[in-house]
N, C-alpha and C positions, 0 to 999 in steps of 0.2 A: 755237729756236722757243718761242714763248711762248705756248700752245694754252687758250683761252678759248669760252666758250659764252654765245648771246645767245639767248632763244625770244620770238618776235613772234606776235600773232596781227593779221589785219587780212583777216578775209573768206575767200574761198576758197583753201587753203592751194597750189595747182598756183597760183596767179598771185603769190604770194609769195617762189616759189623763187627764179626768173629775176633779178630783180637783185640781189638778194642773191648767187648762184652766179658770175654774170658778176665778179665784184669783185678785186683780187688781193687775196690775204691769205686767201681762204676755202679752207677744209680742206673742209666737207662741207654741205650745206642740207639736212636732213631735215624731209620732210612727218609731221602728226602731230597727238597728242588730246593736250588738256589741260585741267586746271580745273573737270576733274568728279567725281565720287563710284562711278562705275564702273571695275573694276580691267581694264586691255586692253582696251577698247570696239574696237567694230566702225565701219565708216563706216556701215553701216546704222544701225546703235545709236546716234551720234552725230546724224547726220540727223533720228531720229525725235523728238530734241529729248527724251529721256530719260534721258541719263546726266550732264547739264549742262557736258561737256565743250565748248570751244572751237576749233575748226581752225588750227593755230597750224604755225609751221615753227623747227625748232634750229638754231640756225648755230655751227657749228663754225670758229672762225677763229684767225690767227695774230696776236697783239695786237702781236706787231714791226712788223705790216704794215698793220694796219688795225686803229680803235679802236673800241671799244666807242659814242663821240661819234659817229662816224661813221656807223656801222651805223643808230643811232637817227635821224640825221637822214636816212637812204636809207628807213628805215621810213618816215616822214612823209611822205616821196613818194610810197607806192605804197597811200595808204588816205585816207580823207575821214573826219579825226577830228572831224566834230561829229556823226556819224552811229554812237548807241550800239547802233541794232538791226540790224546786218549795216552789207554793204556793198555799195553800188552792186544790182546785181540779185538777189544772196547776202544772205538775211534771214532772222532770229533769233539768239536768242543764240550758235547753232553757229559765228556768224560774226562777233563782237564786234570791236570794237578792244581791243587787248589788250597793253603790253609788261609782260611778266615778267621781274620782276629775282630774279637768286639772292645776290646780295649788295648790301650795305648802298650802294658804289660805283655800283653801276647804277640802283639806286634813287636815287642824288642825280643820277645825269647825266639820267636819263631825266625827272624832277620838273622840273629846271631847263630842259631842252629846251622841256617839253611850258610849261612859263610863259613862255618866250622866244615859242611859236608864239601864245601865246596874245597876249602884245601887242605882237606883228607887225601886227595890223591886216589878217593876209592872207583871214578868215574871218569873214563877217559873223556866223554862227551861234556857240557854246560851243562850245569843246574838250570832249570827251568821252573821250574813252579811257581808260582806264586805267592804276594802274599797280599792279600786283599781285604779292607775292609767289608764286614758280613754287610748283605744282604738279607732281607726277610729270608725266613727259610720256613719252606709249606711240607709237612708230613707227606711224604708217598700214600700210596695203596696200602689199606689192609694187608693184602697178600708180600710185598714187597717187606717185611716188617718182621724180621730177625730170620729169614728164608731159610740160612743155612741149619734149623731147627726145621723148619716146618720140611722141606724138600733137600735132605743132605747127599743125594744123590745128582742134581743139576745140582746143586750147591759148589759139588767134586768136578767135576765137569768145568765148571766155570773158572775153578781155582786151577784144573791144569791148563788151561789156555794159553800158558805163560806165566802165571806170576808165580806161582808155586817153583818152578824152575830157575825163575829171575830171583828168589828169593834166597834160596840154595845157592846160586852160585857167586849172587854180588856181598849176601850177610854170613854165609855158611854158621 
């Protein structure tokens, strides 16, 4: 096994897990804080839009199985990158588009992606996302921690908010 780590941010971190976890090759989705200047933040703390952290998820995967290319283009699916202030009903910085590379490799797959999406033609507006060297990144809550398992009814809820709709009609 050949054990690799990607952290994505793209909005509320419990609608991020789910495909990403579904995938073979995944080891672990952890929900979680990033990119800010507070050490351990709270989701309180995070919310309140004071520690400048982002809601972001780690993925822990088997790169025999699944690649780093891959992951990035499942990212793309599950966020509206022309949209730099949140996402779909999730707004402010807490909830940015975000990929975080920790190597020099992820930063070229991710740069080259994110230019290929942009002249696709599939987005009338700018790519916005980011792509930013990681940050520590601090585990969430207990509770916040594969949600759409524990509570799959707010889980549904959160997912029609828009991105379910945005997903269908920009990937169909």
């Amino acid at each position: 096994m050949k054990k690799e780590y990607a952290i994505f941010a793209g909005g509320c971190f419990w609608c991020m897990v789910k495909p990403f976890d579904e995938q073979p090759g995944i080891i672990r989705v952890t929900s979680g804080y990033t990119g800010g200047h507070v050490e351990s933040p709270t989701y309180e703390q995070v919310c309140a839009g004071t520690t400048g952290h982002t809601e972001a998820v780690k993925i822990e995967y088997d790169a025999d199985v699944i690649s780093y290319s891959e992951l990035v283009e499942i990212y793309w699916r599950q966020t509206d990158p022309t949209d730099a202030m949140g996402q779909f009903q999730d707004r402010g910085d807490s909830y940015r588009p975000v990929i975080f590379y920790h190597k020099d490799s992820q930063q070229v797959i991710a740069q080259k992606s994110r230019d290929e999406l942009k002249k696709s033609g599939r987005f009338e507006n700018p790519i916005v996302t980011k792509i930013e060297k990681e940050a520590p990144f601090y585990e969430a809550e207990d509770y916040h921690q594969d949600f759409y398992k524990k509570d799959p009814v707010r889980f549904e809820m959160e997912e029609l908010g828009g991105r379910e709709q945005f997903k269908k009609e920009v990937w169909k």
